[in-house]
PDB file of the backbone (N, CA, C, O) and the ligand in Angstrom, with CONECT records:
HET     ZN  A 101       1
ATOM      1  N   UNK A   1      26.281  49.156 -59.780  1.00  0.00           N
ATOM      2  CA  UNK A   1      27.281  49.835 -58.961  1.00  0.00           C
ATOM      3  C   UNK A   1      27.754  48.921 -57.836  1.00  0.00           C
ATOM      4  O   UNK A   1      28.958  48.859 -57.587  1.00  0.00           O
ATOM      5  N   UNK A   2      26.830  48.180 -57.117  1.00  0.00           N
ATOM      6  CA  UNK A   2      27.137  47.356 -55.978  1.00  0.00           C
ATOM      7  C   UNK A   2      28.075  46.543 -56.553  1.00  0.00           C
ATOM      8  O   UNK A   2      29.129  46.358 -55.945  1.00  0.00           O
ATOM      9  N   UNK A   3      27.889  46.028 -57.606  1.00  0.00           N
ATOM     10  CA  UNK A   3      28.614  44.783 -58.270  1.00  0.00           C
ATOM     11  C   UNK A   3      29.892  45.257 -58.874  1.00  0.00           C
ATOM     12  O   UNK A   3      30.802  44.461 -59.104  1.00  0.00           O
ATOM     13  N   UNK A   4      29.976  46.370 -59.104  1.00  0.00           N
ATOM     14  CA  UNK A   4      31.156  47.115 -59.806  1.00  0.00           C
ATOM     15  C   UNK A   4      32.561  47.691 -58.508  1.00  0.00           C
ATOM     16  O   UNK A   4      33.777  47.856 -58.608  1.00  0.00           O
ATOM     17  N   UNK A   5      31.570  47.839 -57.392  1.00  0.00           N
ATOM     18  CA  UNK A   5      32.594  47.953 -55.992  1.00  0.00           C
ATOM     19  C   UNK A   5      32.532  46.484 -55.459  1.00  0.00           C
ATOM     20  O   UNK A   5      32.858  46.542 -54.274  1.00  0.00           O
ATOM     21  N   UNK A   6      32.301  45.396 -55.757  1.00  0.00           N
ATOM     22  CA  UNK A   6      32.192  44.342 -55.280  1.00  0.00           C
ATOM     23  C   UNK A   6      33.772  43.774 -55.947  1.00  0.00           C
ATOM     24  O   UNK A   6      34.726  43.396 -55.266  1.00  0.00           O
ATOM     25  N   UNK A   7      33.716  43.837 -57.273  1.00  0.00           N
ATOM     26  CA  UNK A   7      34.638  43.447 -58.114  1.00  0.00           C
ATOM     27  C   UNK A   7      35.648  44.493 -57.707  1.00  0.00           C
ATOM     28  O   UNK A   7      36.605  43.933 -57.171  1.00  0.00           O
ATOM     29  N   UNK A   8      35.780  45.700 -57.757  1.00  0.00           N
ATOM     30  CA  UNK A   8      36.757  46.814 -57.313  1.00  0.00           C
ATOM     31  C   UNK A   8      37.501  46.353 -55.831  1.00  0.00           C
ATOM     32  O   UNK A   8      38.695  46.260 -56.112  1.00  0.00           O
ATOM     33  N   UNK A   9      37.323  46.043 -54.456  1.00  0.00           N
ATOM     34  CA  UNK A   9      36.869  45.463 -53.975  1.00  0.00           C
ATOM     35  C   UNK A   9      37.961  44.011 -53.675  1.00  0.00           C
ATOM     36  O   UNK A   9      39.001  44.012 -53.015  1.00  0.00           O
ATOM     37  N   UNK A  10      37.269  42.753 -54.454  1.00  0.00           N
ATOM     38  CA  UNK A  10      37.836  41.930 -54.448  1.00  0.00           C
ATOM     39  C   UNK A  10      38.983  41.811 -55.304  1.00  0.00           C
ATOM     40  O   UNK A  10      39.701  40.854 -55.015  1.00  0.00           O
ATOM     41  N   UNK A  11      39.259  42.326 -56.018  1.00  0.00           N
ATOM     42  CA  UNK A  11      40.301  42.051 -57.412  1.00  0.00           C
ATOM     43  C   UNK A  11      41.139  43.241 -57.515  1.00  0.00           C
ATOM     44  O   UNK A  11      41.769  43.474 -58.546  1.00  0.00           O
ATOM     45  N   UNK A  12      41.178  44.053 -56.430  1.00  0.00           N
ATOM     46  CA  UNK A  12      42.062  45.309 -56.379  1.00  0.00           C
ATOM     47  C   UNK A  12      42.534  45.904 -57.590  1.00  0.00           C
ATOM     48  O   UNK A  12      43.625  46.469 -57.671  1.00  0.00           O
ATOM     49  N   UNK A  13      41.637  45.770 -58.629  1.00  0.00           N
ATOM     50  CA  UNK A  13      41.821  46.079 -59.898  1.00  0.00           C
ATOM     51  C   UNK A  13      41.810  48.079 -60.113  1.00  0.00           C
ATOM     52  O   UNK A  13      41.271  48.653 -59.167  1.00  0.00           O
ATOM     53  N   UNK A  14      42.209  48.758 -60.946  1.00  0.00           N
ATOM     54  CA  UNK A  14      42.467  49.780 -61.136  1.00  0.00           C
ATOM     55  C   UNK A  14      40.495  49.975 -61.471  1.00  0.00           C
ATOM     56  O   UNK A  14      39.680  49.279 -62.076  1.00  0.00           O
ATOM     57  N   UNK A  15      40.420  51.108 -60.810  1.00  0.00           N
ATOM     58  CA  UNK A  15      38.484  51.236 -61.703  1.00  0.00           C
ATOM     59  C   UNK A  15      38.528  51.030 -63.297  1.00  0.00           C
ATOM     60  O   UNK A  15      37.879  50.160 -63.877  1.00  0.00           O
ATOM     61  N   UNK A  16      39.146  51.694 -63.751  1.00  0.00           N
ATOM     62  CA  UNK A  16      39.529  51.905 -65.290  1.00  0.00           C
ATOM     63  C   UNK A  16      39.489  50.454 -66.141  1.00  0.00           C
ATOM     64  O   UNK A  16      38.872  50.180 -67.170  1.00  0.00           O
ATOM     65  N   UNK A  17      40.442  49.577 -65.262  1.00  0.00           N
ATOM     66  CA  UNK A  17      40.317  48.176 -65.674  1.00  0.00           C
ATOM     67  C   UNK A  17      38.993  47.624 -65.559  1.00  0.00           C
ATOM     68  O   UNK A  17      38.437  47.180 -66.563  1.00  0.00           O
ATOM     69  N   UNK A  18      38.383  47.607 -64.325  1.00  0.00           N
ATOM     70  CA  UNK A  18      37.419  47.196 -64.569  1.00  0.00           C
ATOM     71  C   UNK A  18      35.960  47.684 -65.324  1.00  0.00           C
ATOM     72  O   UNK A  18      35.061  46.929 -65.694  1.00  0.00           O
ATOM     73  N   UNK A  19      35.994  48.942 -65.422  1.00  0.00           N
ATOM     74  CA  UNK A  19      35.367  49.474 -66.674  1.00  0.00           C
ATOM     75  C   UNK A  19      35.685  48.991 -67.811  1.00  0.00           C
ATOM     76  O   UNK A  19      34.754  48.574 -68.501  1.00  0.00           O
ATOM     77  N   UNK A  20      36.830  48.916 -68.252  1.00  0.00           N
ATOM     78  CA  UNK A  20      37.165  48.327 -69.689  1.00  0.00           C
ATOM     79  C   UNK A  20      36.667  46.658 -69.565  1.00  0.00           C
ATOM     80  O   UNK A  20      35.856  46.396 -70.453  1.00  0.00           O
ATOM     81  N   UNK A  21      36.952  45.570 -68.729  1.00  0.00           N
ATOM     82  CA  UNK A  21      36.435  44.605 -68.479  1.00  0.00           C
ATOM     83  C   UNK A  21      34.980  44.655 -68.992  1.00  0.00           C
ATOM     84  O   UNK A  21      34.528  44.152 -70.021  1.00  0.00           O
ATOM     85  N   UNK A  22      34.310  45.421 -67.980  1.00  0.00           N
ATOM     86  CA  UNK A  22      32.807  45.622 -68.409  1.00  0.00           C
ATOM     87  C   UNK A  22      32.377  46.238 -70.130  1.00  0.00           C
ATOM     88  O   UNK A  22      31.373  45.863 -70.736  1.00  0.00           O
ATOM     89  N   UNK A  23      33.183  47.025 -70.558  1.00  0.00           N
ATOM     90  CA  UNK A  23      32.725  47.334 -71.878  1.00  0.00           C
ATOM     91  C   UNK A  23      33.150  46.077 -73.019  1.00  0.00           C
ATOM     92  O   UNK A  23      32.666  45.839 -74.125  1.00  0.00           O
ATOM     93  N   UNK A  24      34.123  45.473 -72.352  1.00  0.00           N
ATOM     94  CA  UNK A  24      34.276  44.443 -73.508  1.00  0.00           C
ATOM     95  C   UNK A  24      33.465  43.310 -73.196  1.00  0.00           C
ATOM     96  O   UNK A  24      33.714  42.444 -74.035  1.00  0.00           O
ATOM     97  N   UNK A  25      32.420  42.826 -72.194  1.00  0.00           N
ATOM     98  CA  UNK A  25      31.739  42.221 -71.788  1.00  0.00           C
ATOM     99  C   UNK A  25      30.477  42.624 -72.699  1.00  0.00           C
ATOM    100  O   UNK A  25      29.936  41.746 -73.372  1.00  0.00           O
ATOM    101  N   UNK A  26      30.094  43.698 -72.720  1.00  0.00           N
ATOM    102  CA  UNK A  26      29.268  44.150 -73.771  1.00  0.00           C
ATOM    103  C   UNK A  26      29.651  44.353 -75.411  1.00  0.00           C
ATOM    104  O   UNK A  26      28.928  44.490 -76.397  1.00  0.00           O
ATOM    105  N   UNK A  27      30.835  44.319 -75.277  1.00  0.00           N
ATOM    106  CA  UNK A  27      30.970  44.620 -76.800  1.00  0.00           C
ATOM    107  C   UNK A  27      30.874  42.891 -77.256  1.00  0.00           C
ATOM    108  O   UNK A  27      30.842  42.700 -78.471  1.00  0.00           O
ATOM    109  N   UNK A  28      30.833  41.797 -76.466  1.00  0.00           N
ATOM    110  CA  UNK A  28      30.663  40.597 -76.825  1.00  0.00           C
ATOM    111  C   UNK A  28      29.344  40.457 -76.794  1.00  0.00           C
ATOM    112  O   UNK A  28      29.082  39.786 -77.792  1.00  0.00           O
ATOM    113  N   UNK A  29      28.636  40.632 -76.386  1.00  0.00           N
ATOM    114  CA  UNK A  29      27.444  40.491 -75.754  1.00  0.00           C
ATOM    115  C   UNK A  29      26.612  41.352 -77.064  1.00  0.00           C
ATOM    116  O   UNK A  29      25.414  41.265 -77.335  1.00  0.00           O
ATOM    117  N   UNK A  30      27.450  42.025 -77.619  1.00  0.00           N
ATOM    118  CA  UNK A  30      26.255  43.309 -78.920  1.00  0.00           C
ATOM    119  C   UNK A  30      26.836  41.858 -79.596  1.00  0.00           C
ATOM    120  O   UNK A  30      26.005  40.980 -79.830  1.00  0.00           O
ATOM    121  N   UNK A  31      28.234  41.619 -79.900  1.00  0.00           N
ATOM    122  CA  UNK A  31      28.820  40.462 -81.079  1.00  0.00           C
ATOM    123  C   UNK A  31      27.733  39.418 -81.073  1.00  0.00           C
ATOM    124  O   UNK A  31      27.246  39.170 -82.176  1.00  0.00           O
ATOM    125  N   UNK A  32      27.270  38.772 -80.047  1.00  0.00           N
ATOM    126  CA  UNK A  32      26.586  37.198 -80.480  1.00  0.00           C
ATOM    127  C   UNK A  32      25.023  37.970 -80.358  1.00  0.00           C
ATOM    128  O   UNK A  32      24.055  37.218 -80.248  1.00  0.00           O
ATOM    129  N   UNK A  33      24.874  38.918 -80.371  1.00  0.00           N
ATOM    130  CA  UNK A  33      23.178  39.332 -80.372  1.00  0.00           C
ATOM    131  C   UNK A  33      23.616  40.002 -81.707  1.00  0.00           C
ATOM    132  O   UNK A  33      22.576  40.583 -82.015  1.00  0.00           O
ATOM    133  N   UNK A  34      24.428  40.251 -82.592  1.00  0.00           N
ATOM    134  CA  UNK A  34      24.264  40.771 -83.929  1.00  0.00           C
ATOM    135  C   UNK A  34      24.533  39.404 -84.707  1.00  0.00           C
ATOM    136  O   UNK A  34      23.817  39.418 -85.708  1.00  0.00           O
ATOM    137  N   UNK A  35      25.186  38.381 -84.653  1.00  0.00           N
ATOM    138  CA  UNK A  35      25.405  36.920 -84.739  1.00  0.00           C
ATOM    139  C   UNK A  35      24.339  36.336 -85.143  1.00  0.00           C
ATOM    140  O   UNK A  35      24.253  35.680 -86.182  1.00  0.00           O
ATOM    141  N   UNK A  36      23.029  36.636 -83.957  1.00  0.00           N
ATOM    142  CA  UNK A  36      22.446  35.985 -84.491  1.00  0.00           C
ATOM    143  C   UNK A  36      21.089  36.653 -84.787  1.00  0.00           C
ATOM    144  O   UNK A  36      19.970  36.202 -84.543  1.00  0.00           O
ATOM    145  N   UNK A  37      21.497  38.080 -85.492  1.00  0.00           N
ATOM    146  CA  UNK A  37      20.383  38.568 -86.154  1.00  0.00           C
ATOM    147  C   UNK A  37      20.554  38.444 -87.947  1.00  0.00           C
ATOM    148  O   UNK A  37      19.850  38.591 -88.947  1.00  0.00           O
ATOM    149  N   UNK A  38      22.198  38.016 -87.533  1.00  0.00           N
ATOM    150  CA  UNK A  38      22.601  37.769 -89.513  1.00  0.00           C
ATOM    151  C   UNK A  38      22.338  35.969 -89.885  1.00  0.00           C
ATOM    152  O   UNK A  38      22.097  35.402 -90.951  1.00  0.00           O
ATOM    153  N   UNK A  39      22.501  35.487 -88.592  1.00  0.00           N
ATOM    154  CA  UNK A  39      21.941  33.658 -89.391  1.00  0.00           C
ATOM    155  C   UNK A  39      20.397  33.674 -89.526  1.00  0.00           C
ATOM    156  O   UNK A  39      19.472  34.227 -88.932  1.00  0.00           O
ATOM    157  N   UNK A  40      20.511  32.939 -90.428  1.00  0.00           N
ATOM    158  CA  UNK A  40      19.018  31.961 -91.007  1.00  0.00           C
ATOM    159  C   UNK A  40      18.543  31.719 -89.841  1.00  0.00           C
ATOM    160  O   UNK A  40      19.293  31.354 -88.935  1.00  0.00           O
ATOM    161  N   UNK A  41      16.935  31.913 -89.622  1.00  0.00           N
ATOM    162  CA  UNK A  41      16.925  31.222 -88.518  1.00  0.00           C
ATOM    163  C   UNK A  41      17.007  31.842 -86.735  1.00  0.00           C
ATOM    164  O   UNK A  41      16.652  31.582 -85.585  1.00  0.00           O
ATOM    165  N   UNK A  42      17.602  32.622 -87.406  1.00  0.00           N
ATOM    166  CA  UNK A  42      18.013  33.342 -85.766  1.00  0.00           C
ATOM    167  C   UNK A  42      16.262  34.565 -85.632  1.00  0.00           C
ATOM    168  O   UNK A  42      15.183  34.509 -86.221  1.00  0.00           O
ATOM    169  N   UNK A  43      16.805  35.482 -84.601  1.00  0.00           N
ATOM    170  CA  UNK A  43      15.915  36.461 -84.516  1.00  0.00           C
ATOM    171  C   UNK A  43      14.877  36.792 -85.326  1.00  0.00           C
ATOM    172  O   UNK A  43      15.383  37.271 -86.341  1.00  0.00           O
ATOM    173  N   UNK A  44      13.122  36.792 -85.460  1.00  0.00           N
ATOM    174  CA  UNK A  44      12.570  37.333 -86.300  1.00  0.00           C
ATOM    175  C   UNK A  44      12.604  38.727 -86.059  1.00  0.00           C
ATOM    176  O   UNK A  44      11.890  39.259 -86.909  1.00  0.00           O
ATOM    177  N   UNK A  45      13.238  39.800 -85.086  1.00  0.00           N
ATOM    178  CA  UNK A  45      12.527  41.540 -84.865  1.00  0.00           C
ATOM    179  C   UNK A  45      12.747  42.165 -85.917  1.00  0.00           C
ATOM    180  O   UNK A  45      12.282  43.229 -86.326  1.00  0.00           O
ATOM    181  N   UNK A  46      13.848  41.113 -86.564  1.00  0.00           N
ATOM    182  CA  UNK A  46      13.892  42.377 -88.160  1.00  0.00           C
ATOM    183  C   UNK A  46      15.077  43.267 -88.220  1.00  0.00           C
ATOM    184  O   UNK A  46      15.489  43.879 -89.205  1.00  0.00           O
ATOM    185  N   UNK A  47      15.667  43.242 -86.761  1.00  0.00           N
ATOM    186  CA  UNK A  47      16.897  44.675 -86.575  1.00  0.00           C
ATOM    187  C   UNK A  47      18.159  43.722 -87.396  1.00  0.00           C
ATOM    188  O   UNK A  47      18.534  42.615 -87.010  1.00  0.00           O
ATOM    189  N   UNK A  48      18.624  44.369 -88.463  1.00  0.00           N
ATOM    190  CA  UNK A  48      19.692  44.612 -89.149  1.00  0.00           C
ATOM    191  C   UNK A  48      20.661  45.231 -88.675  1.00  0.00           C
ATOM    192  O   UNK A  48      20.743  46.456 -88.576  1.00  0.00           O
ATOM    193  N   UNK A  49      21.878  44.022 -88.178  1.00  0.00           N
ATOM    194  CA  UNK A  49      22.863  44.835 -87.054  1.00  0.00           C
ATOM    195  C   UNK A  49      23.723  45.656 -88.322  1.00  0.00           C
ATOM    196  O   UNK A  49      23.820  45.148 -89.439  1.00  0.00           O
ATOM    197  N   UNK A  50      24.241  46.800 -88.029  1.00  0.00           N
ATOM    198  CA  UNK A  50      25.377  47.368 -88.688  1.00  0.00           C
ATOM    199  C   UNK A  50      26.690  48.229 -87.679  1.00  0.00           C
ATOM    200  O   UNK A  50      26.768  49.327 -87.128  1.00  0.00           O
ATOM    201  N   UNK A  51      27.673  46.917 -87.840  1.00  0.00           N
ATOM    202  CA  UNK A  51      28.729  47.498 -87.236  1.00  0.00           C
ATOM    203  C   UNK A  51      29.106  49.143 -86.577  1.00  0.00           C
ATOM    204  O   UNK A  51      29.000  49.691 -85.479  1.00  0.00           O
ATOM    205  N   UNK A  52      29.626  49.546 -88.029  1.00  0.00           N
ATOM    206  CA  UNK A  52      29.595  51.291 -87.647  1.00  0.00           C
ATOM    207  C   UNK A  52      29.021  52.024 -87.231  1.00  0.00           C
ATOM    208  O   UNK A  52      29.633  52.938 -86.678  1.00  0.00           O
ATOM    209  N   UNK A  53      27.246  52.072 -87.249  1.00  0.00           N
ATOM    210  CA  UNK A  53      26.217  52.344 -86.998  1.00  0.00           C
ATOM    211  C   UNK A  53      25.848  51.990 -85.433  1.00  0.00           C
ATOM    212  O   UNK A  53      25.011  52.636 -84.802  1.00  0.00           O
ATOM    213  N   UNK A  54      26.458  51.067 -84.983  1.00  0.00           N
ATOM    214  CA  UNK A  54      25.727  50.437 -84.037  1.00  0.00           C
ATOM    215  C   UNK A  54      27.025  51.001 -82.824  1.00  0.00           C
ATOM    216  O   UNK A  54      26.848  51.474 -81.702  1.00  0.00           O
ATOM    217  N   UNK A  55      28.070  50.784 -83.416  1.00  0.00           N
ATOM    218  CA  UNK A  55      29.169  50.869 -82.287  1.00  0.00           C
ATOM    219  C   UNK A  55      29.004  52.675 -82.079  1.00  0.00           C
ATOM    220  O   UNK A  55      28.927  53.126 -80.936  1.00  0.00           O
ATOM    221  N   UNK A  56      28.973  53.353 -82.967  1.00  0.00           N
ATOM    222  CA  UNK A  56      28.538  54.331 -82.782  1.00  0.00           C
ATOM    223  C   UNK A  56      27.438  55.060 -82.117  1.00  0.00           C
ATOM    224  O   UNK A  56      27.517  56.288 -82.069  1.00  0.00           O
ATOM    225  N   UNK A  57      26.241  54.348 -81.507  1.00  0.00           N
ATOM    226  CA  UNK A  57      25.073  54.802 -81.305  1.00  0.00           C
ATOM    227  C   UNK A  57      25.274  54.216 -79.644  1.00  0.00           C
ATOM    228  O   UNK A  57      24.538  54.550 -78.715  1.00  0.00           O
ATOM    229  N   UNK A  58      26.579  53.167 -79.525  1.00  0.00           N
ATOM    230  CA  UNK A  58      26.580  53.035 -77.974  1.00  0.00           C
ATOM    231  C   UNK A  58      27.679  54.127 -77.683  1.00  0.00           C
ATOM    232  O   UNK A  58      27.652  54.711 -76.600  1.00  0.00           O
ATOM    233  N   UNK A  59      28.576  54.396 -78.555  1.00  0.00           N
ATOM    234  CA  UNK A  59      29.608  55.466 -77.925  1.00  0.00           C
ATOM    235  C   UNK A  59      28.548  56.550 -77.527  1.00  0.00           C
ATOM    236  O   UNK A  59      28.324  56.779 -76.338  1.00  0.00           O
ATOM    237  N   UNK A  60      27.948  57.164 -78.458  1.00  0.00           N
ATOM    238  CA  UNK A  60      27.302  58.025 -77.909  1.00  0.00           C
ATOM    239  C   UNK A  60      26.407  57.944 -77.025  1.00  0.00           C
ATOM    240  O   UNK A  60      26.141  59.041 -76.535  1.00  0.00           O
ATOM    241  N   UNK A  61      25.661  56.840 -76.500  1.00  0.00           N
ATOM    242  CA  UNK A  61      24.645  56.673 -75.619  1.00  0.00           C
ATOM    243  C   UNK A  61      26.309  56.390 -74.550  1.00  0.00           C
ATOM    244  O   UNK A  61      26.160  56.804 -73.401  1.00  0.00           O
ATOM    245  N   UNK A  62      27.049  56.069 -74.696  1.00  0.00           N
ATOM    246  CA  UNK A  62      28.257  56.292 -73.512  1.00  0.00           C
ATOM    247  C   UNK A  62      28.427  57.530 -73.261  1.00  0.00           C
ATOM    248  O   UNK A  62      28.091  57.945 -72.152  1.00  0.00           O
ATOM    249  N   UNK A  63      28.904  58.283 -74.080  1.00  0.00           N
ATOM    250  CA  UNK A  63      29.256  59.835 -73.640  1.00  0.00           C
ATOM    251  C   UNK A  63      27.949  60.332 -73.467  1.00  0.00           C
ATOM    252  O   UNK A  63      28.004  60.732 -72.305  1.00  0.00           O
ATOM    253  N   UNK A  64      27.205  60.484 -73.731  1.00  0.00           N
ATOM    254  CA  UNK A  64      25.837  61.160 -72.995  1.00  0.00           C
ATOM    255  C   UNK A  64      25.723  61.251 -71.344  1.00  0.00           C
ATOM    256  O   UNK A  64      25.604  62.202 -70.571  1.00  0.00           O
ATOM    257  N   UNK A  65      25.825  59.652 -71.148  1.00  0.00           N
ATOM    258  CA  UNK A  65      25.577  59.560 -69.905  1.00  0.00           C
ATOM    259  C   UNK A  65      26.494  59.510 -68.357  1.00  0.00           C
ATOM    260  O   UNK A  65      26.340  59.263 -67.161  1.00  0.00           O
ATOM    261  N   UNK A  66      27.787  60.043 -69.603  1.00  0.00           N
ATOM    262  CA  UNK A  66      29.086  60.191 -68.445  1.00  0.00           C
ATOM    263  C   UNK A  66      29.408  61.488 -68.650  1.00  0.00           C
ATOM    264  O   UNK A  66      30.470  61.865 -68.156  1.00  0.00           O
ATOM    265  N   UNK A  67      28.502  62.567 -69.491  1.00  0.00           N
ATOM    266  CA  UNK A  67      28.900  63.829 -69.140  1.00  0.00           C
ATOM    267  C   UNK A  67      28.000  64.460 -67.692  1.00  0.00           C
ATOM    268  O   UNK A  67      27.193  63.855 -66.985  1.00  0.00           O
ATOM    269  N   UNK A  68      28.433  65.714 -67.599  1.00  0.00           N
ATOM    270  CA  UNK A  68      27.949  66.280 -66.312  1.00  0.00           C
ATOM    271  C   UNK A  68      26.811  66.918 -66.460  1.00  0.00           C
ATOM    272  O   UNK A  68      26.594  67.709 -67.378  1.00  0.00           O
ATOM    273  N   UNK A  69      26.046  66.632 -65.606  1.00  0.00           N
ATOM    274  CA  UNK A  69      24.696  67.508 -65.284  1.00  0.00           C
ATOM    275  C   UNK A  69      24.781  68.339 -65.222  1.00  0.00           C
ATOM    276  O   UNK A  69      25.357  68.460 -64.141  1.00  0.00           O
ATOM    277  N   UNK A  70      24.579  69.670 -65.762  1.00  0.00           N
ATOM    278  CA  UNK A  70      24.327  70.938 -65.163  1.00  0.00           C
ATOM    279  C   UNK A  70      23.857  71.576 -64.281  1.00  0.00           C
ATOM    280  O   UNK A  70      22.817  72.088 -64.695  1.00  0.00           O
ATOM    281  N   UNK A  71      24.137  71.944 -62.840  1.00  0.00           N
ATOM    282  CA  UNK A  71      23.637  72.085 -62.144  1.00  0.00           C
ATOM    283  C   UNK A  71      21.733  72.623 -61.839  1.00  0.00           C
ATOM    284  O   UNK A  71      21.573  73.833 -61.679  1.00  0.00           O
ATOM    285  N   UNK A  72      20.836  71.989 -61.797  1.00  0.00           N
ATOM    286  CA  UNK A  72      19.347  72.575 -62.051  1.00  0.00           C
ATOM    287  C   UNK A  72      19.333  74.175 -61.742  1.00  0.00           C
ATOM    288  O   UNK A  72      20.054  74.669 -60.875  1.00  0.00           O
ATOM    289  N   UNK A  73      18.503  74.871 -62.484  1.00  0.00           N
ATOM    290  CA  UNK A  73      18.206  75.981 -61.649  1.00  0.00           C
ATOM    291  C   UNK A  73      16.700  76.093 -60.628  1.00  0.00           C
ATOM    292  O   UNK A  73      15.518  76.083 -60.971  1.00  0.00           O
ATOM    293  N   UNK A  74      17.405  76.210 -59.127  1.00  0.00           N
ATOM    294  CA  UNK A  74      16.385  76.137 -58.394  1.00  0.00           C
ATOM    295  C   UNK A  74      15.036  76.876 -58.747  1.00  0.00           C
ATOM    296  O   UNK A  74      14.066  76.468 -58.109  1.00  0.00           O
ATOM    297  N   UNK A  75      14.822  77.808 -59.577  1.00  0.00           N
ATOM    298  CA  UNK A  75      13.422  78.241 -59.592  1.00  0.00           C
ATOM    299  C   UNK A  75      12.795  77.688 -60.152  1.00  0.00           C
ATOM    300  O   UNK A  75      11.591  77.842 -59.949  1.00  0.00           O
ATOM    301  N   UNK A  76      13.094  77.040 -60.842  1.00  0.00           N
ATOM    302  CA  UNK A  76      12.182  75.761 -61.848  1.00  0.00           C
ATOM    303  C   UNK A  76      11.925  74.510 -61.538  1.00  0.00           C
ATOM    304  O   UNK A  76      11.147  73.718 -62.069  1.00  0.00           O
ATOM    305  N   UNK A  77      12.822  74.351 -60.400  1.00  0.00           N
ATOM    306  CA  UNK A  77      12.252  72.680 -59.805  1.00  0.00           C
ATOM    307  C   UNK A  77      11.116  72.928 -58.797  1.00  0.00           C
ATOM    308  O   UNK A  77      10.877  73.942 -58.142  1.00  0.00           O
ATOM    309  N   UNK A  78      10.297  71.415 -58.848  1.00  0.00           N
ATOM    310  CA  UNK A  78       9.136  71.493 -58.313  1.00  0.00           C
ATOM    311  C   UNK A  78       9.209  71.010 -57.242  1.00  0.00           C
ATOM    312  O   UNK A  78       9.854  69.972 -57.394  1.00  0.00           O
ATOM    313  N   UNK A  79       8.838  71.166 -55.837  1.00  0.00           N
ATOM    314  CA  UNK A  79       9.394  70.840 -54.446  1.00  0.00           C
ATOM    315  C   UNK A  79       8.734  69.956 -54.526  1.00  0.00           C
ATOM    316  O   UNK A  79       7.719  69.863 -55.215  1.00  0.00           O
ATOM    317  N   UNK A  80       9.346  68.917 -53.621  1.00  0.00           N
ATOM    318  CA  UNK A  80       8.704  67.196 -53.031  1.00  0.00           C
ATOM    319  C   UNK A  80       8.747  67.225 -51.770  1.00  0.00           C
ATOM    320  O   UNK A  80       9.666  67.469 -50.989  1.00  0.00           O
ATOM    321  N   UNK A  81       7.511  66.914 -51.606  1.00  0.00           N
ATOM    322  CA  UNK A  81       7.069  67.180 -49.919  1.00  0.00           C
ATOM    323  C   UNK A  81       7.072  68.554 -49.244  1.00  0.00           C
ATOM    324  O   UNK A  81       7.269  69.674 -49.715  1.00  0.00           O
ATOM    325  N   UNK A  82       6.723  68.029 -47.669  1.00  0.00           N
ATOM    326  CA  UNK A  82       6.873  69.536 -47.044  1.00  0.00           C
ATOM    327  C   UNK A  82       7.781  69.428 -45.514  1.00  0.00           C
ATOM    328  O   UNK A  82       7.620  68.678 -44.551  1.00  0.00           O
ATOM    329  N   UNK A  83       8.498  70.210 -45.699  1.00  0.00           N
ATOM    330  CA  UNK A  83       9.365  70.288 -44.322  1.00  0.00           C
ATOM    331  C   UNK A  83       8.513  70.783 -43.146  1.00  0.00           C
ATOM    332  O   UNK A  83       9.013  70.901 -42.028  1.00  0.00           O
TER     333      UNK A  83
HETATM  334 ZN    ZN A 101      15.857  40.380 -82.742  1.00  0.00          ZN2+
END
């Protein structure tokens, strides 16, 4: 976040832009880490990148974590500390 208002910030960029900046920073970043799980030679972990599969499993780990919380219901949370 610091780094994301840092860039916001210096480069008077639209947020949006620089979100998209950042996702295509990663979508390069999945490219040469799936790169080099398909050469000879590269990675032993064994993970078999698959395009559709994969771009899919970050959309959704995207929308997961940019939907809204539901507000808690207070009777079920457990108090921290004491006033
Ligand atoms: Zn690996």
């Amino acid at each position: 976040m610091t780094a994301f208002c840092d860039v916001l910030r210096t480069t008077r960029l639209p947020p949006m832009t620089v979100m998209s900046l950042a996702a295509s920073a990663l979508g390069t970043v999945y490219r040469e880490v799936a790169d080099q799980h398909r050469s000879d030679g590269g990675c032993p972990c064994g993970w078999k990148p698959n395009l559709r599969a994969d771009v899919e499993a970050l959309q959704a780990a995207l929308a997961a974590t940019t939907q809204a919380i539901p507000p808690a219901d207070l009777r079920v949370m457990q108090p921290v500390g004491r006033a």
